[in-house]
C-alpha positions as CSV (number, residue, x, y, z in Angstrom):
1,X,13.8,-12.7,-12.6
2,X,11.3,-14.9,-14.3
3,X,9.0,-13.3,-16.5
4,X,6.2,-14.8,-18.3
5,X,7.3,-16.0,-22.4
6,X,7.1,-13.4,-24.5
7,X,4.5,-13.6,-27.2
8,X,4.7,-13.6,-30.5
9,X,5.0,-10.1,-32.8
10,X,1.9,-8.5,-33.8
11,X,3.2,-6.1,-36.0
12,X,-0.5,-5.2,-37.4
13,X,-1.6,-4.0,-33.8
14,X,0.9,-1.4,-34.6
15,X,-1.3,0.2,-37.0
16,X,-3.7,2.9,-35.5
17,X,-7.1,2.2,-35.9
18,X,-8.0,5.7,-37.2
19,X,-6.0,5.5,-40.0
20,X,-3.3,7.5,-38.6
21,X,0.3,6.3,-38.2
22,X,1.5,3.5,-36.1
23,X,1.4,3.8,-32.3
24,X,4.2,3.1,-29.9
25,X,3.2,-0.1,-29.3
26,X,6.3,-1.7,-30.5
27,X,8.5,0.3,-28.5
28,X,7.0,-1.4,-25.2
29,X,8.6,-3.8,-23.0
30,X,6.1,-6.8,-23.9
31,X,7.3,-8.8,-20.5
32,X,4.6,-9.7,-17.5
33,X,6.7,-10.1,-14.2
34,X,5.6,-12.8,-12.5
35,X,8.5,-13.2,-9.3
36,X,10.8,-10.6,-7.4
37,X,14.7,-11.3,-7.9
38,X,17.6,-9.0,-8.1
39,X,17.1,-7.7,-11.3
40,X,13.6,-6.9,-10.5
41,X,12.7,-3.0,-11.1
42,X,15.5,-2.4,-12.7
43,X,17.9,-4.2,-9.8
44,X,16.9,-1.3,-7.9
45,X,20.1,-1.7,-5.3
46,X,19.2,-1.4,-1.3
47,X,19.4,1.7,0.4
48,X,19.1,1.5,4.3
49,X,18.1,4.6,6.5
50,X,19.3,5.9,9.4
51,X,17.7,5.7,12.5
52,X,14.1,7.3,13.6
53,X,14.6,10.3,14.2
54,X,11.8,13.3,15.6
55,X,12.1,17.2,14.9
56,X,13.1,19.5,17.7
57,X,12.6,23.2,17.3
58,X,13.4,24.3,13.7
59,X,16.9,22.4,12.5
60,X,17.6,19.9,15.3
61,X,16.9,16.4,15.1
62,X,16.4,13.8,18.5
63,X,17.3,10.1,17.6
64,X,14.2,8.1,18.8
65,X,17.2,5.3,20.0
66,X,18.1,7.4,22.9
67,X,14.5,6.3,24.0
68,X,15.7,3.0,25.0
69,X,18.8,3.9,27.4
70,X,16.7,6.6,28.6
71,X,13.0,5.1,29.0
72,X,15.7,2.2,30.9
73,X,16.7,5.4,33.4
74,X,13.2,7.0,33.9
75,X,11.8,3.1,34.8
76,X,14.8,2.4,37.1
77,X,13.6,6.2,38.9
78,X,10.1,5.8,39.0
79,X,10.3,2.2,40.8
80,X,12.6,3.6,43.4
81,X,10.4,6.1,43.7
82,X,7.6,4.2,44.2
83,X,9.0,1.6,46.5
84,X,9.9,5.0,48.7
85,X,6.4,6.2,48.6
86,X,5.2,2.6,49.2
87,X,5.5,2.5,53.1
88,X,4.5,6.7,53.5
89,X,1.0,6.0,55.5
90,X,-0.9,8.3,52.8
91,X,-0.2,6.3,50.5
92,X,-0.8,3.0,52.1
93,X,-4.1,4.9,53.1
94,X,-4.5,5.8,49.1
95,X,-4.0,2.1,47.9
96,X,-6.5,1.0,50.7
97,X,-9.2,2.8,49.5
98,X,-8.6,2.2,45.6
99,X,-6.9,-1.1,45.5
100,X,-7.1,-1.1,41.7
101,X,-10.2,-2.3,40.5
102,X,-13.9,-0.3,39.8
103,X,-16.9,-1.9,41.0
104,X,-18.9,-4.0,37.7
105,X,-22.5,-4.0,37.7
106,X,-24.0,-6.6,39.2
107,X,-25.3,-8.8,36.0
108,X,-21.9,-8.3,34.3
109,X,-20.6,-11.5,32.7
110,X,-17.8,-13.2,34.7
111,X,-15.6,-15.6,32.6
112,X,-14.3,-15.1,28.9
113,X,-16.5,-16.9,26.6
114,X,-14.7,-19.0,23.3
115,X,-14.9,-16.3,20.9
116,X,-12.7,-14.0,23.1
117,X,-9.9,-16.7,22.8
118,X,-10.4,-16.7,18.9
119,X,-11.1,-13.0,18.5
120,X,-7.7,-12.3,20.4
121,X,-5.8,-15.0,17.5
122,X,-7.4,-13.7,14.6
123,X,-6.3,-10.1,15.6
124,X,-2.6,-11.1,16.5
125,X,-2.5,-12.9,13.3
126,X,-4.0,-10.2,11.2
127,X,-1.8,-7.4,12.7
128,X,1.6,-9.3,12.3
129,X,0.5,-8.3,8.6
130,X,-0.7,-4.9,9.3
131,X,2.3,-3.7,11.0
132,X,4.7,-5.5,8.6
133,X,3.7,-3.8,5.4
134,X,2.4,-0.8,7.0
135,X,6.2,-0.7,7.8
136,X,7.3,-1.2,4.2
137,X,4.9,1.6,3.0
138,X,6.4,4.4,5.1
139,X,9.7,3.1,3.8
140,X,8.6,4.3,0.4
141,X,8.6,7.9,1.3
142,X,10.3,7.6,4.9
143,X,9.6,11.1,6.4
144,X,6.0,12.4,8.0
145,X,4.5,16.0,7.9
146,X,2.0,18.1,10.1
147,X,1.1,20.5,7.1
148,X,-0.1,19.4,3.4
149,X,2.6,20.0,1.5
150,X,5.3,17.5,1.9
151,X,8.5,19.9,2.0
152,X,12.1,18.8,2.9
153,X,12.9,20.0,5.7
154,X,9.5,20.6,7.3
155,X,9.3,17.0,8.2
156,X,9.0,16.3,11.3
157,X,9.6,12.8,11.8
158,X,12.2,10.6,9.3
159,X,14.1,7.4,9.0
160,X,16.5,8.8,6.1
161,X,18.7,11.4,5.9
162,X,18.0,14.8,4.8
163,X,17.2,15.7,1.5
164,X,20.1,16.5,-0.7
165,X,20.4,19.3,-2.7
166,X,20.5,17.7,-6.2
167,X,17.0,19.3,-7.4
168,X,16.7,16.3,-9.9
169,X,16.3,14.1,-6.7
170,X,13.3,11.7,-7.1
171,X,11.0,10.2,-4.1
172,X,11.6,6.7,-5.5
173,X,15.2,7.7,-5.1
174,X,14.6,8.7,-0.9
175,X,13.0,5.1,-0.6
176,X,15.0,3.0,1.7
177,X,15.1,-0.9,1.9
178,X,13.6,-2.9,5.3
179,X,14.9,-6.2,6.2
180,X,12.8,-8.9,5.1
181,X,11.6,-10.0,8.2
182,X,10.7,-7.0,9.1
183,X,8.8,-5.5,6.4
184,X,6.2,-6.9,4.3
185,X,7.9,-7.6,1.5
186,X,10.8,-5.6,2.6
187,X,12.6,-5.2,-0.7
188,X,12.8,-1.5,-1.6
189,X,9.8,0.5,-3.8
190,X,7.7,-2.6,-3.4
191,X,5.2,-0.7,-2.0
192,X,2.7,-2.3,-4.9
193,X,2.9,-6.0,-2.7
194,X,2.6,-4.0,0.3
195,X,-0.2,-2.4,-0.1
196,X,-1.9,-5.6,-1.4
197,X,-0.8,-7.2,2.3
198,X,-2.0,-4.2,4.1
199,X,-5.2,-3.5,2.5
200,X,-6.4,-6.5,2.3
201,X,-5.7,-7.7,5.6
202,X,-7.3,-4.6,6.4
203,X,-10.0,-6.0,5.5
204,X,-10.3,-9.1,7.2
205,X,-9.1,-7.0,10.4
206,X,-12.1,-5.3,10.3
207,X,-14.5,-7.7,9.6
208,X,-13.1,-9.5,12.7
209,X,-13.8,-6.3,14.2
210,X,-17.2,-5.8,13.3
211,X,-17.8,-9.4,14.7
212,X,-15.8,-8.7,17.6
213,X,-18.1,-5.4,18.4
214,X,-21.5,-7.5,17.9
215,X,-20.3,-10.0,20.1
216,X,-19.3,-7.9,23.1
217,X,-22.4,-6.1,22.9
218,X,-24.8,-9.0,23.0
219,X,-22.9,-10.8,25.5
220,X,-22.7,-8.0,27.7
221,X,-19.1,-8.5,28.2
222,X,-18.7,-4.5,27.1
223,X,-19.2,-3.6,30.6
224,X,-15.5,-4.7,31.3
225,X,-14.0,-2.7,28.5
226,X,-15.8,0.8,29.2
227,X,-14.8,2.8,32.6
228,X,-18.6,3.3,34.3
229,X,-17.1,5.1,37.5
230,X,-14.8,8.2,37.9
231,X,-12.8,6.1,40.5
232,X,-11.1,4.1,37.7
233,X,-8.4,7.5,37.9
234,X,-7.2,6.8,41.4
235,X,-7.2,3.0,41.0
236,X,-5.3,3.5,38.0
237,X,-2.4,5.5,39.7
238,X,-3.2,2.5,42.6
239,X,-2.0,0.1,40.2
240,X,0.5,1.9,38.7
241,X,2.0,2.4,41.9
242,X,1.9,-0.8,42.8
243,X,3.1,-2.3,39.5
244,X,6.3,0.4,39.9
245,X,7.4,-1.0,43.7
246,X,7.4,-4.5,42.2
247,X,4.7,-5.2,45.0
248,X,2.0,-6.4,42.4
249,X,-1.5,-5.9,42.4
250,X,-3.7,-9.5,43.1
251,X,-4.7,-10.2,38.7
252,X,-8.5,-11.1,38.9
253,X,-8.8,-10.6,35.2
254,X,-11.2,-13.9,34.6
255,X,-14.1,-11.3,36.9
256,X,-12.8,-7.7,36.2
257,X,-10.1,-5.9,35.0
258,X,-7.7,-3.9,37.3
259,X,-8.3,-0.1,36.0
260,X,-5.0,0.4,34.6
261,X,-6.0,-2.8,32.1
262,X,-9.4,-1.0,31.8
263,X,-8.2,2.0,30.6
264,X,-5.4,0.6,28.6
265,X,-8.0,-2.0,26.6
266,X,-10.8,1.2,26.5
267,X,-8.3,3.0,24.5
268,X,-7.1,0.1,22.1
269,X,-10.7,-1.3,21.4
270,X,-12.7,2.3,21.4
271,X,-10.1,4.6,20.3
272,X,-6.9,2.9,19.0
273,X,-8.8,0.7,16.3
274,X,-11.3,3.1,14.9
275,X,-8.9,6.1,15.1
276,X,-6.7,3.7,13.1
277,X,-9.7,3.3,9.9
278,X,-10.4,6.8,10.1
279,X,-6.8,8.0,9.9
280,X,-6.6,5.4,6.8
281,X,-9.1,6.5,5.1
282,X,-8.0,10.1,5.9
283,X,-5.5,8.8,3.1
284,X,-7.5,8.0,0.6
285,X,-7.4,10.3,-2.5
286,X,-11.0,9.7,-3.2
287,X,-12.4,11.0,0.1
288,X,-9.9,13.8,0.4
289,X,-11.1,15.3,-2.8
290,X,-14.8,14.2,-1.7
291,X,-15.3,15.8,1.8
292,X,-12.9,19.1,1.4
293,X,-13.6,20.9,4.4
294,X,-12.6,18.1,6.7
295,X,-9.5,17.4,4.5
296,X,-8.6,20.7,4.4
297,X,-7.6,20.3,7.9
298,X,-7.6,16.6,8.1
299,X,-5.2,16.7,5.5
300,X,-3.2,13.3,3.9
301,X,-0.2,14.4,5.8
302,X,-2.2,14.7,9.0
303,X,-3.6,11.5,8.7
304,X,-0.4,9.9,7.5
305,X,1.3,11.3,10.7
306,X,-1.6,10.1,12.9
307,X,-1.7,6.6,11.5
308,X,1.9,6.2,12.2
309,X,1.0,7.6,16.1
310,X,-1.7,5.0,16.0
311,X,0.8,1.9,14.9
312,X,3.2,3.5,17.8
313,X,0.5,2.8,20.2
314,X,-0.5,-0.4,18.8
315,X,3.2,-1.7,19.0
316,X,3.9,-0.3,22.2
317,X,0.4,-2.4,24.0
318,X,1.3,-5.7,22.3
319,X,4.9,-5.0,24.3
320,X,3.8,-3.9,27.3
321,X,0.3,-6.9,27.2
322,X,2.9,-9.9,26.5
323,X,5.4,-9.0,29.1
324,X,2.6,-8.9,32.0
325,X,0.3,-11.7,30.5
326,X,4.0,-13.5,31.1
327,X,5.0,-12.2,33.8
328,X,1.6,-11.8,36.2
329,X,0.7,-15.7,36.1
330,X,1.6,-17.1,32.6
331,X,-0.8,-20.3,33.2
332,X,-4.1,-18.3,34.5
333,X,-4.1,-15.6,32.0
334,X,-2.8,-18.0,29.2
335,X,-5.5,-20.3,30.1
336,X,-7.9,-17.1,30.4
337,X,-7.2,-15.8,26.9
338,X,-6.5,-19.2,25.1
339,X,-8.6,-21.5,26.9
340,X,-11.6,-19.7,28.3
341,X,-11.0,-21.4,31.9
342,X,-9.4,-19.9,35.2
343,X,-7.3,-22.6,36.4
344,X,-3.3,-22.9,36.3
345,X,-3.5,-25.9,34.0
346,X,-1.2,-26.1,31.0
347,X,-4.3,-26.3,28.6
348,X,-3.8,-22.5,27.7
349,X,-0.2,-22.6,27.2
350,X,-0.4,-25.7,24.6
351,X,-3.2,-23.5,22.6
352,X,-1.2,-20.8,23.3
353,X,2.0,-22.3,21.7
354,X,0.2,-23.5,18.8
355,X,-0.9,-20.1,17.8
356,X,2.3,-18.6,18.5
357,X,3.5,-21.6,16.0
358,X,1.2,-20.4,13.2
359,X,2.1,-16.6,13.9
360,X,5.7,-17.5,13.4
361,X,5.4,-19.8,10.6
362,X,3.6,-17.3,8.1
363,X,5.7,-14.7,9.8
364,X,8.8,-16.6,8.0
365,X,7.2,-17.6,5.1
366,X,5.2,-14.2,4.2
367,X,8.2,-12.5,2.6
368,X,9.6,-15.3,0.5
369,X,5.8,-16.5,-0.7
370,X,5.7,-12.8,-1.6
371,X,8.5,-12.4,-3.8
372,X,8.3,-15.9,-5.7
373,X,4.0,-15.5,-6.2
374,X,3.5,-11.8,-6.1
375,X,0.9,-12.5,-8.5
376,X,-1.0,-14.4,-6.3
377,X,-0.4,-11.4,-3.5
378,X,-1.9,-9.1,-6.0
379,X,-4.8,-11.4,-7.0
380,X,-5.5,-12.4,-3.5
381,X,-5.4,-8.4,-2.2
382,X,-7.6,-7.5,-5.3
383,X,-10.2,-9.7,-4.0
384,X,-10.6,-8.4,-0.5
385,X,-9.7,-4.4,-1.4
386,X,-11.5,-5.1,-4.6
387,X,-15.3,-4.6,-3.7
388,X,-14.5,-1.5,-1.2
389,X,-11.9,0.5,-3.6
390,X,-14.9,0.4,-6.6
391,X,-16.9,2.4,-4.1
392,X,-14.4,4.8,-4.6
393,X,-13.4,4.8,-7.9
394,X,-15.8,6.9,-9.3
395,X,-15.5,9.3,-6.7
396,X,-15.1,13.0,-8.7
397,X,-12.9,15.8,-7.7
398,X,-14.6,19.1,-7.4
399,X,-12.6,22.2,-8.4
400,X,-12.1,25.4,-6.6
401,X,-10.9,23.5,-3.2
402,X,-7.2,25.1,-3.4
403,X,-6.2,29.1,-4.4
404,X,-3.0,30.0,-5.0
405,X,-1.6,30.9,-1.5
406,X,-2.2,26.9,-1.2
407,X,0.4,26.1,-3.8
408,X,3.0,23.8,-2.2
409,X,6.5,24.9,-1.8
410,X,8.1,22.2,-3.3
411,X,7.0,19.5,-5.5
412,X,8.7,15.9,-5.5
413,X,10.4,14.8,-8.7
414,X,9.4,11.2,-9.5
415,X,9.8,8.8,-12.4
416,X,12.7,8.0,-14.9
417,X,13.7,10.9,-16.4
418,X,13.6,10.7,-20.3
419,X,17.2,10.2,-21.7
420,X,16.9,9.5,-25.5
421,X,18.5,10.9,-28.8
422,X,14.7,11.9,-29.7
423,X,14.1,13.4,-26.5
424,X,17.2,15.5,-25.8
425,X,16.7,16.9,-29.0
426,X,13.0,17.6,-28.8
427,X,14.3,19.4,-25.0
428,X,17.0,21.7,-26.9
429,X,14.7,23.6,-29.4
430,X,12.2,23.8,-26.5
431,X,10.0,21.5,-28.0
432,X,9.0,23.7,-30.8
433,X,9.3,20.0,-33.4
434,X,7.4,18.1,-30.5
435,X,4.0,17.0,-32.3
436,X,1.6,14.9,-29.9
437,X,0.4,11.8,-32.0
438,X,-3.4,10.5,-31.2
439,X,-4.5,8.0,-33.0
440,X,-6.2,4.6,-32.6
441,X,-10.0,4.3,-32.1
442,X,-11.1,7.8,-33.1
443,X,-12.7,9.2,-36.4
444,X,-9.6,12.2,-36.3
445,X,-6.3,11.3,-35.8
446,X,-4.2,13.8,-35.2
447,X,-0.5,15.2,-34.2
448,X,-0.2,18.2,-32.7
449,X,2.6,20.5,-32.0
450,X,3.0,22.7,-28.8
451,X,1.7,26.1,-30.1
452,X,-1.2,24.0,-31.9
453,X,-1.8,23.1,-28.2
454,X,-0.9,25.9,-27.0
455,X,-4.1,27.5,-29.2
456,X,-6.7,25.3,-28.1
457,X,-8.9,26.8,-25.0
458,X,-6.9,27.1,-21.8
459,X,-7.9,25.0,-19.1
460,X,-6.1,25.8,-15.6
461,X,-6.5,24.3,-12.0
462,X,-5.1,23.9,-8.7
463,X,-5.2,20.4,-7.0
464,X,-3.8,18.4,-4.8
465,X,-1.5,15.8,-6.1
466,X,-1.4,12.5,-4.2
467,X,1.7,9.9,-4.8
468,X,1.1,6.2,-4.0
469,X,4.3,6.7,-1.7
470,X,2.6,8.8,0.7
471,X,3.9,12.6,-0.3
472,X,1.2,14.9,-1.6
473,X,1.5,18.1,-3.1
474,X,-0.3,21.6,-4.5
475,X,0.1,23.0,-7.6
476,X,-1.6,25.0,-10.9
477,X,-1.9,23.2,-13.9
478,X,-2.1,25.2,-17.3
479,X,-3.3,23.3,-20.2
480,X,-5.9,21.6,-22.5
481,X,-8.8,19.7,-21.0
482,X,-8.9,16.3,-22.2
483,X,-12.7,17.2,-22.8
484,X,-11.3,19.4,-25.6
485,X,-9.4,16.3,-27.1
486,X,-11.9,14.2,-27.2
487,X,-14.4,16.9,-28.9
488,X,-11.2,17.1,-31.5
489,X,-10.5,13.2,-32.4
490,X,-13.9,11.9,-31.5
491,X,-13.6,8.7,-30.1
492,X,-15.4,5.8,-31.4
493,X,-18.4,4.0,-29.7
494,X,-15.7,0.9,-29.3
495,X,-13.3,2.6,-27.9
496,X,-13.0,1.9,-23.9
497,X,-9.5,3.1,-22.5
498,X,-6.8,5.7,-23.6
499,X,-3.3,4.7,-23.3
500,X,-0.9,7.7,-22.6
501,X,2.8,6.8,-24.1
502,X,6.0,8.5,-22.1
503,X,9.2,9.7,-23.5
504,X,10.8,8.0,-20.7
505,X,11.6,4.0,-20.3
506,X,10.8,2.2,-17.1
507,X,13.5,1.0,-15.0
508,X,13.9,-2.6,-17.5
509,X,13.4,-0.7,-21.0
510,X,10.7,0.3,-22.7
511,X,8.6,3.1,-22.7
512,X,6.2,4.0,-19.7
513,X,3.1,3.8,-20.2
514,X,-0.5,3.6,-18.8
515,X,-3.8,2.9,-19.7
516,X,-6.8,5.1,-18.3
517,X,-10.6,4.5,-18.7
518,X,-12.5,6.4,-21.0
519,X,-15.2,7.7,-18.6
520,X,-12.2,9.5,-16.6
521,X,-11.5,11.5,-19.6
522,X,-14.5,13.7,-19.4
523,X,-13.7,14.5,-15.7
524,X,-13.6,18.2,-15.8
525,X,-10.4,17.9,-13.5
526,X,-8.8,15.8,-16.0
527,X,-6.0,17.4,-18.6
528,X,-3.0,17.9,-20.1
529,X,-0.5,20.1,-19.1
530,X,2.1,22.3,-20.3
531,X,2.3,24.5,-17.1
532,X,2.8,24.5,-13.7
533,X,2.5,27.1,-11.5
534,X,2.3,29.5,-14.4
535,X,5.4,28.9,-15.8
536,X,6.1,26.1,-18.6
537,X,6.3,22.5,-17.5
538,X,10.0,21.9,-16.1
539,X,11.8,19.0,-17.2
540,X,12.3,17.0,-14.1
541,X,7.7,17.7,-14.0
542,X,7.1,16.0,-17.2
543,X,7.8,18.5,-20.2
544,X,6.6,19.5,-22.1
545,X,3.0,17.8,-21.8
546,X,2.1,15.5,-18.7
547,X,-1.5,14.4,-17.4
548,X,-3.4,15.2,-14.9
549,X,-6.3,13.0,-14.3
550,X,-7.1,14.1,-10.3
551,X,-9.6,10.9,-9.5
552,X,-6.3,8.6,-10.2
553,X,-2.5,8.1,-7.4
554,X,0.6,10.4,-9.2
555,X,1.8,6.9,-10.6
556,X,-0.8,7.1,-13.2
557,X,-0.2,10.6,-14.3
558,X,1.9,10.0,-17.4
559,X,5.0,12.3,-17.5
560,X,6.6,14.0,-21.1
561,X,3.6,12.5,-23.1
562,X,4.5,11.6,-26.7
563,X,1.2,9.7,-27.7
564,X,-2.0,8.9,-27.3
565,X,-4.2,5.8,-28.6
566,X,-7.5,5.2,-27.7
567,X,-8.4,1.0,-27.6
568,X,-10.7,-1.8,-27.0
569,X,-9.0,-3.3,-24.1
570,X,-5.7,-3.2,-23.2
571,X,-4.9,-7.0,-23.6
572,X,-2.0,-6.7,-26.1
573,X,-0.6,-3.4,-25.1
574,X,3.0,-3.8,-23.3
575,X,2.5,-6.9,-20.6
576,X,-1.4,-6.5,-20.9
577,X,-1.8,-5.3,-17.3
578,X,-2.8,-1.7,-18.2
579,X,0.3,-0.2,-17.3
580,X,3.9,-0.5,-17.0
581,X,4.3,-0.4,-13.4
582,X,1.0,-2.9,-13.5
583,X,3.0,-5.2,-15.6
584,X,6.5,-5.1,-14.0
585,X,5.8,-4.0,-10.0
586,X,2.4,-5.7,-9.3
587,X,0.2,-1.9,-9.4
588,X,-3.5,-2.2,-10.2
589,X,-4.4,-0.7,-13.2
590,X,-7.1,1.4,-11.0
591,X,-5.9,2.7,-7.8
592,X,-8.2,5.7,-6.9
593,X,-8.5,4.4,-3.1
C-alpha cells in the first residue's frame, strides 16, 4: 500500500471555529490511498463462496452446478428425440411448410451495413466490463430476495453460505472475494472500483445504444429484428428441430434471419437491454424514494433479483451466439458481422481476431490497471456517471411511504464496531456521560448529553434504508431532526458541509467519518437517532446517536456519532476526500444514485 505523503500538522485547524472546543480532527487517519495492495482496507483477508445455489420450497437449497451434467442429459435426449421425430412424415410435412424463416417485406434491406460490424464491437467490449463488475457487486452482498426486506433466510438465490447465528454479524463480513479475472476488480468489498467500471461503462453502453436504435430505424434494417408474422412460432420449433437432429437449417443471415435468431435477437435488443436500465435504475435510491407506488412493488430487491435474471440471459446468448456463429459457417457469418460482406473470405476472421485481441488484452489488463490507479478508475467513472447521478442528487424523500407492518424483520449490522476505552465506558453507564460536541462554523456551539437530546422535539419516521452492497431494509427512527440542530447552533453563512465524527475507527485507524452538504440537513427526512423501532438504538445500530440522512447510500449514515463540525470545505479534514471510505476505498463523497 502506497498512500499519498502525509502532510504536515495543522494543529490550529483543530480549533472549532465557533469558539467551542477542538474538533476531532486530529484523531483522523490523514492518509489518501492512492493503489490497492494487501494491506488495503484493513488487509481485509479473502473469503470465497460456495457455489450458486437457488431456493426450493422453504429450507432446501438446489446447487445451480448440477445444471451442467444435467442441461448435458436433457441436450443428449432432446437430439435423439428429434432425430427420431426427423423421418415421421408429419413432421417432414411440418418443416416443409415452415422451413425456418418469415417472409421480410419486400423493401427490407439486404446486407449488413458498417456500423452493424462496429455496433456489434463496441457492445462486446462494453459488456466484458458490465458483466465483470456487475459480478463483483453481487459479491458484496451475495444473496438476492423477492420481498423488500433483505432477511436471512428468505433469500432465495446465494453464493455464500447461510447466515450464522452470531447477531453481531456484519454484511461487509458476508462479502466474498472473486478471482481477478473474473470480477472487476475482484478483490473483496471493492465494490467502490466496481461501481465506477459498471456505471460508467453503463454509460457508454447506452449511448452506443441510443446510436444503435437511430441507426436501425433509419436504415430500415429494424424489419429483421421485430417478428411481423405469427408464423415465426412454427418456424421457430422448425429450426429448433432441425438444430436438435444435427441436420442444420441452410444460415441466410446476410438476407433474413431464421426465426429462432429472430426471436432470440427480438428479445436481447427490445427486451433484454431495456429491461436491463429499467431494472438498474429500479436500484437507484433516488427513484425508489421518488416514484413510491411503483417501488412499492418494484422494490430494490425486485429489481436486484431481475437484473441478475437479465445478466443470466445476457451470458447465456453470448454462449449460445459464439458457438453457432462458429459452428454454422465461421467465414460467412464472421465476414457478415466483421466485414459487412457475404463471401467465405478470411477478411472477417482477421477483423474478427483483431477485436477478439483488444477484448482480451483490456480483459487482462482491467484488474491490475485497477488496483495500481484506482484513482484514475474513480476519476474516469466520475466523469461519465457524474452528469446523470446530479440529476439525482437532489432528489427528496417524501414521508409517510412505509407504516409499521412494513418494518423489516431483520436489519443488517454493518461497519466497525466501536472498541475504545472511551467508548466501552460511555456503553456501561448507558450513555448517561455521552455529551454530543457541535462546534465549528456556527454562532452556538454546543455539547449535549442524551436526556438534553432526549428533550428536544421528537422527530420519528419510517424509511427504507438502502446499503451501497445491495441489501435494503425498513425501520422507525426516533430522534431529533437535524432541522432542530441547526435552529439550535445556527450555522454561519460560510459554512457549506457538516462533518459527522464516529466512535468507531475505520479498518486502517482513525476515526470514521463523513462529510454531508449543508442543504441535506434541512431535509425533513434527515435526523439523528436514538431509536429504532421504538426501542433505544442497539449497539451493533450505532448507539447511542446515528444519522439518518434518507437522500444519501447507508455508507454515509454515520454510526455512534460523537461530534459534529460544520466547515468551509472539507479539504483538510482526514484525507480531504469527504469521507473515510472516500479517502481509503475510492467512494464518492455523494452517492444518492
Amino acid at each position: 500500500m502506497t498512500p499519498l505523503p502525509e502532510d504536515p500538522p495543522r494543529p490550529a485547524a483543530d480549533i472549532g471555529a465557533g469558539g467551542g472546543r477542538a474538533s476531532f480532527r486530529s484523531e483522523l487517519d490523514r492518509r489518501r490511498f492512492s493503489v490497492v495492495d494487501e494491506t488495503w482496507a484493513g488487509g481485509v483477508p479473502a473469503q470465497y463462496g460456495v457455489a450458486p445455489r437457488v431456493r426450493v420450497g422453504q429450507g432446501k437449497w438446489f446447487n445451480l452446478l448440477w445444471l451442467i451434467p444435467i442441461g448435458f442429459l436433457l441436450l443428449l435426449v432432446a437430439v435423439g428425440i428429434a432425430k427420431g421425430i426427423r423421418g415421421l412424415p408429419s413432421v417432414q410435412d411440418f418443416i416443409h411448410r415452415y422451413p425456418g424463416m418469415s417472409e421480410l417485406p419486400g423493401n427490407a434491406p439486404v446486407g449488413f451495413p458498417a456500423w452493424v460490424g462496429w455496433q456489434h464491437f463496441l457492445n462486446l467490449f462494453f459488456m466484458t466490463f458490465i458483466i465483470r463488475s456487475g459480478a463483483t457487486i453481487l459479491s458484496d452482498h451475495p444473496r438476492l430476495y423477492w420481498i423488500r426486506h433483505s432477511t436471512p433466510g428468505r433469500d432465495w438465490f446465494r453464493v455464500q453460505k447461510p447466515v450464522p447465528s452470531n447477531p453481531l454479524y456484519t454484511a461487509k463480513e458476508d462479502s466474498i472475494t472473486l478471482p481477478d479475472g473474473v470480477g472487476l476488480p475482484g478483490r473483496r468489498h471493492s465494490i467502490g472500483l466496481a461501481r465506477w467500471w459498471h456505471l460508467g461503462i453503463d454509460t457508454l453502453w447506452l449511448a452506443n445504444g441510443i446510436v444503435f436504435f437511430v441507426l436501425l430505424f433509419t436504415t430500415g434494417q429494424w424489419v429483421r429484428l421485430i417478428p411481423l408474422h405469427w408464423d415465426v412460432i412454427p418456424n421457430a420449433i422448425s429450426v429448433a428441430i432441425q438444430y436438435l437432429s444435427l441436420d442444420w437449417p441452410a444460415e441466410s443471415g446476410w438476407s433474413n434471419y431464421n426465426s429462432l435468431q429472430l426471436i432470440a435477437y427480438f428479445i436481447t435488443v427490445f427486451i433484454a437491454a431495456p429491461l436491463a436500465l429499467v431494472t438498474g435504475l429500479g436500484m437507484s435510491p433516488a427513484l425508489s424514494t421518488k416514484f413510491r407506488r411503483i417501488s412499492s412493488i418494484f422494490s430494490i430487491q425486485v429489481a436486484r433479483s431481475l437484473h441478475f435474471l437479465v445478466l443470466c440471459w445476457f451470458v447465456m446468448f453470448i454462449v449460445i451466439h459464439v458457438a453457432l456463429v462458429l459452428t454454422t459457417g465461421a467465414l460467412q457469418n464472421l465476414n457478415h458481422m466483421f466485414a459487412a460482406q457475404d463471401t467465405e473470405s478470411w477478411t472477417g476472421f482477421w477483423i474478427f481476431a483483431a477485436a477478439m485481441a483488444v477484448v482480451i488484452v483490456a480483459w487482462v489488463a482491467a484488474t491490475p490497471f485497477t488496483y495500481r490507479h484506482p484513482r484514475v478508475v474513480q476519476r474516469v467513472g466520475f466523469a461519465l456517471i457524474g452528469p446523470t447521478q446530479r440529476l439525482f442528487e437532489h432528489v427528496d424523500s417524501k414521508p409517510g411511504q412505509y407504516t409499521e407492518k412494513d418494518i423489516s424483520p431483520y436489519f443488517w449490522h454493518n461497519g466497525n464496531y466501536p472498541n475504545t476505552e472511551e467508548y466501552e465506558q460511555l456503553l456501561a453507564v448507558n450513555f448517561a456521560d455521552y455529551r454530543l460536541r457541535i462546534n465549528g462554523l456556527v454562532e452556538n456551539p454546543v455539547e449535549l448529553g442524551m436526556e438534553k437530546l432526549r428533550g428536544l422535539a421528537h422527530h420519528e419516521q419510517i424509511t427504507q434504508h438502502f446499503c451501497i452492497q445491495g441489501w435494503s431494509g425498513v425501520a422507525k427512527w426516533g430522534g431529533v431532526s437535524l432541522q432542530t440542530i441547526l435552529d439550535m447552533v445556527k450555522p454561519k453563512p460560510e459554512a457549506k458541509w457538516v462533518i459527522f465524527y464516529s466512535f468507531a475507527f475505520g479498518p486502517e485507524g482513525g476515526l470514521y467519518y463523513d462529510a454531508q452538504p449543508i442543504d441535506q440537513m434541512g431535509h425533513h427526512l434527515t435526523m439523528l437517532a436514538y431509536d429504532m423501532n421504538d426501542e433505544a438504538l442497539s449497539f451493533g445500530h450505532g448507539a447511542p446517536l446515528r444519522l439518518r440522512n434518507e437522500s444519501e447510500l447507508g455508507f454515509k449514515m454515520v454510526k455512534w456519532v460523537k461530534g459534529i463540525e460544520f466547515v468551509q470545505d472539507f479539504t483538510d479534514i482526514g484525507g480531504g476526500l469527504g469521507g473515510y471510505n472516500n479517502d481509503h476505498e475510492f467512494f464518492g463523497y455523494r452517492q444518492s444514485i
